[in-house]
C-alpha positions as CSV (number, residue, x, y, z in Angstrom):
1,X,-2.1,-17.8,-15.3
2,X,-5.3,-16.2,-13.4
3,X,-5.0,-13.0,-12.3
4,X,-5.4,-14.2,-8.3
5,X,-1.9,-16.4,-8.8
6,X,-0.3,-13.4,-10.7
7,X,-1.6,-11.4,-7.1
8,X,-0.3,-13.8,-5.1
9,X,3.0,-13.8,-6.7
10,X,3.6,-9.9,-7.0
11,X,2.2,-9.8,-3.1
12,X,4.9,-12.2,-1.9
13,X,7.6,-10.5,-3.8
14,X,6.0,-7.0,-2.3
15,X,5.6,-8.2,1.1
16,X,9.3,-9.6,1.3
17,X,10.6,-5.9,0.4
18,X,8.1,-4.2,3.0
19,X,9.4,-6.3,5.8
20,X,12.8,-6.2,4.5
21,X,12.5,-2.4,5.5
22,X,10.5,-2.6,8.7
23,X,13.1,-5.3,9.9
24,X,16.1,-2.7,8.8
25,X,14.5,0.2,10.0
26,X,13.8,-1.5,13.1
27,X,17.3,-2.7,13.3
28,X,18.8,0.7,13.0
29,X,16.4,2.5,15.1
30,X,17.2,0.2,18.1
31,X,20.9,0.2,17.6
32,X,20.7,4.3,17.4
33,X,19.1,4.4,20.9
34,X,21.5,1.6,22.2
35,X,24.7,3.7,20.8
36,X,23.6,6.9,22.3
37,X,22.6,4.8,25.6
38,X,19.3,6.4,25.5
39,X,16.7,4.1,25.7
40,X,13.1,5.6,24.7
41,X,11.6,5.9,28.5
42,X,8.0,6.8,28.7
43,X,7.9,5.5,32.6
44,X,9.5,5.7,35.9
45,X,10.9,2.5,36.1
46,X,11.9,3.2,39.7
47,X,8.6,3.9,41.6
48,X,6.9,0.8,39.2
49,X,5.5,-1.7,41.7
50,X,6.3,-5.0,39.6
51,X,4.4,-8.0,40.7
52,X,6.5,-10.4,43.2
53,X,4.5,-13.7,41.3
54,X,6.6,-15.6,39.4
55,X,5.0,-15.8,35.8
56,X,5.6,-19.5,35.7
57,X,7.0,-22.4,38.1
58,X,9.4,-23.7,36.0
59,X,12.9,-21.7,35.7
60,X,13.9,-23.0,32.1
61,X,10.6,-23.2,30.1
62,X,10.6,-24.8,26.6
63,X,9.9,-22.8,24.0
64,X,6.6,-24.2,22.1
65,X,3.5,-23.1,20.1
66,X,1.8,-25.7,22.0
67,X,-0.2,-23.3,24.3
68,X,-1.7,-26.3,26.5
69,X,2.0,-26.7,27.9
70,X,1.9,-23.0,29.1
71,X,-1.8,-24.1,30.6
72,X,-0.1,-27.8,31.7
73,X,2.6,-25.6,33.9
74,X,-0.1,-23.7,35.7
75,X,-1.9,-26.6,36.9
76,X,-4.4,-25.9,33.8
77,X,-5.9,-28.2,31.0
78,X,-6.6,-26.6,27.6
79,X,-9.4,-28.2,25.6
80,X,-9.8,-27.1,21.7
81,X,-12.9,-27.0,19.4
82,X,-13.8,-26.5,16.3
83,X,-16.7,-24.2,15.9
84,X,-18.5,-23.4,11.5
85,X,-19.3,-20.4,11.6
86,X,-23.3,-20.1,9.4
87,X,-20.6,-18.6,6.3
88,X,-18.8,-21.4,6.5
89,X,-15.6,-20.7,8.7
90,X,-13.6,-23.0,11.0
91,X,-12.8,-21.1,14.3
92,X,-11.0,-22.7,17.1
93,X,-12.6,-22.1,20.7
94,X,-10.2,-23.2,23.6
95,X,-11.6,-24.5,26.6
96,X,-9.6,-23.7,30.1
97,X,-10.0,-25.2,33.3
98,X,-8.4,-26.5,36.6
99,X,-6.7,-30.2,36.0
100,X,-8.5,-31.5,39.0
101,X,-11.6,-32.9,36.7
102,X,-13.7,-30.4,38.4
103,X,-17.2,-29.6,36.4
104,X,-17.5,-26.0,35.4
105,X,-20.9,-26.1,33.9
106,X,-22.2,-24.4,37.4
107,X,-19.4,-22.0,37.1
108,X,-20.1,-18.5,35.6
109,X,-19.0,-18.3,31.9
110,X,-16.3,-16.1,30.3
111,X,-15.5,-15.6,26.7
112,X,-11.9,-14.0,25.9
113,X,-11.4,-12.5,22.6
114,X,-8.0,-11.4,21.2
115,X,-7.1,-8.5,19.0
116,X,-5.7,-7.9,15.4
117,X,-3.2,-10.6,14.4
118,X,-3.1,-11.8,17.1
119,X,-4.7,-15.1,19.0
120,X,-6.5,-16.5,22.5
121,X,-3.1,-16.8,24.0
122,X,-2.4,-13.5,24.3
123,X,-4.8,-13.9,27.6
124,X,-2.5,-16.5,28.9
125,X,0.7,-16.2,28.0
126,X,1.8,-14.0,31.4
127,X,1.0,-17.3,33.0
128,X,-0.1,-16.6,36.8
129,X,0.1,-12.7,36.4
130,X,-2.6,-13.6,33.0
131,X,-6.4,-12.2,33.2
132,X,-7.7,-16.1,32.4
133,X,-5.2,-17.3,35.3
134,X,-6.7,-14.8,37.8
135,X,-10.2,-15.7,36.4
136,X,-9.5,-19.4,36.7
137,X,-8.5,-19.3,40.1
138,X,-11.7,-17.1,41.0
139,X,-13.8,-19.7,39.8
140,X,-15.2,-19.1,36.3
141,X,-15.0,-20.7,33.7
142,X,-13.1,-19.1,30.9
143,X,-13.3,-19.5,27.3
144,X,-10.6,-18.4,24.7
145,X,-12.4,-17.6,21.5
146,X,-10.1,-17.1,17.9
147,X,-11.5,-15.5,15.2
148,X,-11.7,-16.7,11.4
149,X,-8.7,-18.3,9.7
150,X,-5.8,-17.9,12.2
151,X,-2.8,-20.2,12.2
152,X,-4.8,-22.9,10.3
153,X,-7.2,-21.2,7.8
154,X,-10.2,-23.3,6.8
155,X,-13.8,-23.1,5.0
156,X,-16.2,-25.7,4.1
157,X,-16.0,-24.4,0.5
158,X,-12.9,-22.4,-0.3
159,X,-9.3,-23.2,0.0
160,X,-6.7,-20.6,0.7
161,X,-6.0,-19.8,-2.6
162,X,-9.7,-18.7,-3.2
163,X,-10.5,-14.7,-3.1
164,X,-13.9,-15.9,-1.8
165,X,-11.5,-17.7,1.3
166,X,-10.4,-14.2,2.6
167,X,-13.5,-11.7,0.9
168,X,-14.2,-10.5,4.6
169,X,-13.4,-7.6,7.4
170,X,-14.4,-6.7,11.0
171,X,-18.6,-6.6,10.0
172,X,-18.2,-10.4,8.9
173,X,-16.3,-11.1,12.3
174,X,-19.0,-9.2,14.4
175,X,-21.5,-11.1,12.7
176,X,-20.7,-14.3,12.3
177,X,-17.7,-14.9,14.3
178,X,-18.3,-13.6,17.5
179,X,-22.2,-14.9,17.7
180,X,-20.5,-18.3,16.7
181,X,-18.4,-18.6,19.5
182,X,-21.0,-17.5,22.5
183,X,-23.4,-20.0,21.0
184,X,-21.2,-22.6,22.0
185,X,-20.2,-21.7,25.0
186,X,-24.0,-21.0,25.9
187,X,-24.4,-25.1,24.8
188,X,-21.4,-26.5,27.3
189,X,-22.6,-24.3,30.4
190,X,-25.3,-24.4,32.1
191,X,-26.3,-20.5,32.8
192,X,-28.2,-18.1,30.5
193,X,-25.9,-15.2,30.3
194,X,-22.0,-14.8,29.8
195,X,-19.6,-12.0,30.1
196,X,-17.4,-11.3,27.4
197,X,-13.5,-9.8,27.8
198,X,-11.7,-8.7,24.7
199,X,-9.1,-6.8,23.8
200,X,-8.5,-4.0,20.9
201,X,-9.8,-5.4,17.2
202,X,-12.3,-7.6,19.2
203,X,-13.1,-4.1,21.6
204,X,-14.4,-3.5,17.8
205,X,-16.4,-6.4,17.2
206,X,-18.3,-6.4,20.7
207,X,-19.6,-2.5,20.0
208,X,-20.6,-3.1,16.3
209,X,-22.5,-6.1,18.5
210,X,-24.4,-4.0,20.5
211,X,-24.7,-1.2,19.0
212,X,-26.9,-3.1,16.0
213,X,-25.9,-2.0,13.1
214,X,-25.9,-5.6,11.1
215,X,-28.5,-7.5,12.6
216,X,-32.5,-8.2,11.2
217,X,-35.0,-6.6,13.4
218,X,-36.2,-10.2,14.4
219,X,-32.6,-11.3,16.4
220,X,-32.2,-7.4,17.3
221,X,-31.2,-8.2,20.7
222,X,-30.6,-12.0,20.6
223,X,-26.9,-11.2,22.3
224,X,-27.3,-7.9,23.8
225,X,-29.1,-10.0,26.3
226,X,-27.0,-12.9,26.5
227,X,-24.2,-10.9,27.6
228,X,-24.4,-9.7,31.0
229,X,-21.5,-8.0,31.0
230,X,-18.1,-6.9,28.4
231,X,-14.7,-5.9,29.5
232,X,-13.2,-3.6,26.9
233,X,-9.1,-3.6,27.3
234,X,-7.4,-0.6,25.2
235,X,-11.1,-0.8,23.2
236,X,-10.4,0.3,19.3
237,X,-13.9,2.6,18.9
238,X,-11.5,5.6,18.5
239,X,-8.1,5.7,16.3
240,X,-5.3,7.3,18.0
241,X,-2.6,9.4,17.3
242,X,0.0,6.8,15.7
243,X,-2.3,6.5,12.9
244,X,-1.0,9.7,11.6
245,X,2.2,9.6,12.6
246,X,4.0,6.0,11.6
247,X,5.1,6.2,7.7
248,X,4.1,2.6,7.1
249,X,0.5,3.1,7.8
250,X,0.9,6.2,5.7
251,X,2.2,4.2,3.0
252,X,-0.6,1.6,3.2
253,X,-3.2,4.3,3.3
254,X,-1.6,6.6,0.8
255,X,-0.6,4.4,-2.1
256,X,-3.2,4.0,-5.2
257,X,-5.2,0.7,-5.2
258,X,-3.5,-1.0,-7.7
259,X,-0.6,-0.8,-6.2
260,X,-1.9,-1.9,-2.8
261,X,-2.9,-5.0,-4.5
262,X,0.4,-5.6,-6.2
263,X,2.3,-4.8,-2.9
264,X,-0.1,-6.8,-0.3
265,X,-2.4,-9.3,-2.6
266,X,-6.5,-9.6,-2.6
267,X,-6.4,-12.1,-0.2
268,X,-4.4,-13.0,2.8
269,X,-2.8,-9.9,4.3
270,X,1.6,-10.9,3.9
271,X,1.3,-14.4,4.8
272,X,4.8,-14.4,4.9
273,X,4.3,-13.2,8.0
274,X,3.1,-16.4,10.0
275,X,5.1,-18.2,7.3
276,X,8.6,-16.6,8.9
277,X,7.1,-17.2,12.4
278,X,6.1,-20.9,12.1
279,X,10.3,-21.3,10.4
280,X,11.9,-19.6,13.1
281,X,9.5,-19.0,16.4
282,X,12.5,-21.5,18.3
283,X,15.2,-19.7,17.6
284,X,17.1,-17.7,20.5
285,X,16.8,-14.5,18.9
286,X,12.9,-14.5,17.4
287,X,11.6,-12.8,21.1
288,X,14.1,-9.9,20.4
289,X,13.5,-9.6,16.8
290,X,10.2,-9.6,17.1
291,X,9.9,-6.8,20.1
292,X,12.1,-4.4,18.4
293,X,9.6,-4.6,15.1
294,X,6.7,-3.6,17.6
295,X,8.9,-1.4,19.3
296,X,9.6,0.8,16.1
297,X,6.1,0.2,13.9
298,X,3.9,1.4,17.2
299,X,6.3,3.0,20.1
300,X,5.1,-0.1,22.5
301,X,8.0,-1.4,24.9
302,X,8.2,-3.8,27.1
303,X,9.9,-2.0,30.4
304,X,6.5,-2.8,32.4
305,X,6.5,-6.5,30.8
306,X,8.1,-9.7,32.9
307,X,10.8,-10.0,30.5
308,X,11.9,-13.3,31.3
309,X,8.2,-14.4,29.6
310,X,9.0,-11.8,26.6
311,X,9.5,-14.5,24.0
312,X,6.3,-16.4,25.3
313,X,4.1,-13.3,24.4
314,X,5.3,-13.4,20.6
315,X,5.3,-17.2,20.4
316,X,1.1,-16.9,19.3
317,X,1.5,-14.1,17.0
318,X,0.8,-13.1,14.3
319,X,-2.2,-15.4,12.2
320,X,-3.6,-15.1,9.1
321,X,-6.3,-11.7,8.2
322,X,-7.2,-10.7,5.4
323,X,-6.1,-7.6,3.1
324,X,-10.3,-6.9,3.1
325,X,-9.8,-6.6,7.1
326,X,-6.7,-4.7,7.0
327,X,-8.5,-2.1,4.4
328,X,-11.6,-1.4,6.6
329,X,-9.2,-0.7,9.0
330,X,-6.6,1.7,7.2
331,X,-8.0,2.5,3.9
332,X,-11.7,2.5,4.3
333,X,-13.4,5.3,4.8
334,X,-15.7,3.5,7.3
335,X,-12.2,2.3,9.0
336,X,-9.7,3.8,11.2
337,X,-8.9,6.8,11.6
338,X,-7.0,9.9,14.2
339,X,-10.2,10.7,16.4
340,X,-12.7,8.6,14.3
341,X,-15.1,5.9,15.0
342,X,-15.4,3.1,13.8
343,X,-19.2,3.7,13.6
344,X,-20.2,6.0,11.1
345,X,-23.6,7.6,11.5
346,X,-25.2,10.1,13.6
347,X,-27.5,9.2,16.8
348,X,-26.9,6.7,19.7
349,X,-25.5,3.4,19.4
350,X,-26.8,1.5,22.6
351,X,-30.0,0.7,23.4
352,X,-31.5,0.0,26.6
353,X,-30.6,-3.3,26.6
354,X,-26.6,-2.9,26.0
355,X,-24.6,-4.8,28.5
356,X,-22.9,-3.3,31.0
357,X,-19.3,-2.1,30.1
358,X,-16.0,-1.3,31.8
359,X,-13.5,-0.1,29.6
360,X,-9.1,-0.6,30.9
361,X,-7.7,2.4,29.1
362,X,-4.0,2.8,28.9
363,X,-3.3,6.5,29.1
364,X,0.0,6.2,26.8
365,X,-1.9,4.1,23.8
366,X,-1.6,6.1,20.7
367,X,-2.8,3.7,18.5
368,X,-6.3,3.8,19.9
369,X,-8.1,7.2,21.6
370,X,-10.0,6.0,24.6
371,X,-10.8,9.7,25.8
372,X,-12.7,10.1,23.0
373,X,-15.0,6.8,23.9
374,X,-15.4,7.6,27.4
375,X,-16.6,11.5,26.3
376,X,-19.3,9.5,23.8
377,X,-20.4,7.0,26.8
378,X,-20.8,10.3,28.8
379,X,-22.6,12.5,26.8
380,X,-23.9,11.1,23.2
381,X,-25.3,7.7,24.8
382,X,-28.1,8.5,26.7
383,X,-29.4,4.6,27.3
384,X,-26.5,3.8,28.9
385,X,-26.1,6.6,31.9
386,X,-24.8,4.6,34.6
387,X,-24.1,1.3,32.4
388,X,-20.6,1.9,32.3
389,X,-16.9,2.6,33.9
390,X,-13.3,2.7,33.0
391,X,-10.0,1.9,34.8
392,X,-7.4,4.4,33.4
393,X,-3.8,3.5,34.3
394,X,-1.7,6.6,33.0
395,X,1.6,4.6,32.7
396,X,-0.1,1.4,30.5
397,X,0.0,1.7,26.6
398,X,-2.2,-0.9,24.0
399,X,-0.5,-4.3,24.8
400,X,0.6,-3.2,28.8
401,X,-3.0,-3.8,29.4
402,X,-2.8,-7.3,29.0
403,X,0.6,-7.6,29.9
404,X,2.1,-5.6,32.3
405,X,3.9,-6.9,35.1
406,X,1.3,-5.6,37.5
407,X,-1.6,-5.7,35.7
408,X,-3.3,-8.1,38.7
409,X,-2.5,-6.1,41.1
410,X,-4.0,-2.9,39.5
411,X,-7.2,-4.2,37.9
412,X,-7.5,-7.7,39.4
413,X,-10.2,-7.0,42.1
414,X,-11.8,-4.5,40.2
415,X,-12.6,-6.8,37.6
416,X,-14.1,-9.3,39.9
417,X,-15.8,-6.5,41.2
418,X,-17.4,-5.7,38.3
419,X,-18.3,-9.1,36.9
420,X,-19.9,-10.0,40.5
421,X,-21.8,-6.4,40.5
């Protein structure tokens, strides 16, 4: 027996345990809170100003991983491609549009990018309070990129059992990835720029973009002026204060090597994760179970959520990344970290050809430190003076800004105001 199968094994066996106790844990923690009748509130629930849209026009939705019926019920079609990456990589590119047959070449392009372990649909998935919805109707035309591997993982030379399938992190999604997917929506659309939206891990990749760290002198600023334009919601440039906090990312951090890989594997980081979601992502209580895992690993709730659509958010989540990607984030010392970048040298980043950039900062995020990205923007990045702006909402934390109840009504015209500026 190779040494990746005796991995493989160990990792399952490993990965079973470590979510056995995140799921007790998790149990326990929200039956505490329930049995004291003290619910953790970090918001005043009573002067909230939820939205009066109804997420959806149907009252009994059908619980799927088929994201086009989601798109189907909005009046939407969802079109998917298959994009190779040049290092061999299949990544799925969803197209989104009005039903009516209406051509959106002549409409303005928009690439949506999603965040760690997590897919395109998380842009969606609020239905009529979603950012694609509101840019739909507002007539662009929107693009939902996935990164590498996902729910399907496929190369044109490894198989999942390879090392070589799963021998990459966040550089090797900034590089290859990312470029991938604006190249073909440059192809299917008939203007010379895009904008780009994306949301925490992909915050990531779109900096380490501009900022041209990986990149031959020859194609230095190939995308940089391609992109007009790129929305950064809860951007990951900074790690917050959760990363020091939460004892299972002190555990992954802290524990020796060879135990990491006996715990977690070399390649895929716990596939028994999507495994457990594909088995039971139908049943009644998968919405709850998952929330109250999120709601213990990173202090997220869902009080500003729509929480008749609560189950809809988890239904796309999580996909396949590697334990390479999950080690530049926690482990490496180029990762993650409380208060660092994830850039690691001295000097600017941007050059004068950066887009333009508005960053959506939730003021209760812990997990990433948007302060600290707005103070670099203001005074360590001298190209980009009046380049950029944020949108702080005190009461949103990391997934509120995608899907809070009134997340339309807080940023919607301000967005369209920026993309139109």
């Amino acid at each position: 027996m190779s040494i990746e199968y005796i991995y493989i094994i160990s990792s399952y066996i490993g990965s079973f345990l470590f979510l056995l106790g995140i799921y007790i844990s998790a149990f326990f923690h929200h039956l505490f809170h329930k049995i004291i009748g003290k619910k953790i509130i970090i918001h005043d629930l009573e002067s909230f100003p939820y939205s009066q849209k109804k997420a959806y026009p149907e009252n009994k939705l059908i619980i799927t991983d088929d994201l086009s019926y989601y798109a189907n019920l909005l009046g939407l079609k969802l079109d998917t491609f298959e994009i190779i990456t040049e290092d061999g990589f299949y990544i799925t590119l969803n197209h989104l549009y009005k039903s009516t047959g209406e051509d959106t070449k002549d409409k303005y392009p928009i690439l949506l990018l999603h965040g760690l372990m997590q897919s395109s649909a998380s842009f969606l998935t609020s239905g009529t309070k979603s950012i694609a919805y509101h840019l739909i109707m507002n007539n662009y035309d929107v693009w939902l990129g996935n990164n590498r591997c996902g729910f399907n993982p496929k190369h044109v030379k490894y198989n999942s059992n390879n090392y070589q399938m799963w021998n990459w992190d966040l550089i090797d999604m900034s590089k290859y990835d990312l470029p991938s997917l604006i190249d073909y929506v440059m192809l299917n659309n008939n203007y010379k720029t895009l904008s780009i939206m994306s949301h925490s891990q992909s915050t990531s990749q779109c900096v380490l973009l501009f900022a041209n760290d990986f990149r031959d002198n020859n194609n230095n600023d190939k995308y940089n002026k391609i992109i007009d334009k790129c929305v950064l919601f809860a951007p990951a440039i900074y790690g917050g204060s959760l990363l020091n906090e939460k004892l299972f990312i002190k555990f992954i951090r802290l524990i020796p090597d060879w135990l990491y890989k006996l715990f977690f594997g070399i390649n895929s980081f716990m596939p028994i994760l999507v495994q457990l979601r594909n088995l039971t992502y139908k049943l009644k209580g998968f919405g709850f179970s998952s929330y109250i895992v999120f709601n213990y690993l990173f202090d997220w709730d869902d009080q500003l959520w729509d929480d008749e659509i609560r189950t809809i958010h988890f239904l796309f989540s999580p996909v396949y990344v590697s334990n390479k990607l999950m080690k530049w984030w926690l482990r490496d010392k180029n990762g993650f970290g409380n208060g660092k970048s994830i850039i690691n040298r001295d000097g600017y980043w941007f050059n004068e050809n950066c887009p333009k950039l508005l960053l959506i900062i939730g003021g209760n995020d812990k997990l990433v430190n948007g302060d600290l990205f707005i103070n670099r923007l203001k005074y360590n990045e001298p190209n980009m003076l009046d380049n950029w702006q944020f949108i702080k909402i005190n009461e949103y934390s990391h997934l509120d800004v995608l899907w809070a109840d009134n997340i339309i009504d807080k940023i919607g015209d301000k967005l369209l105001n920026f993309l139109k500026s």
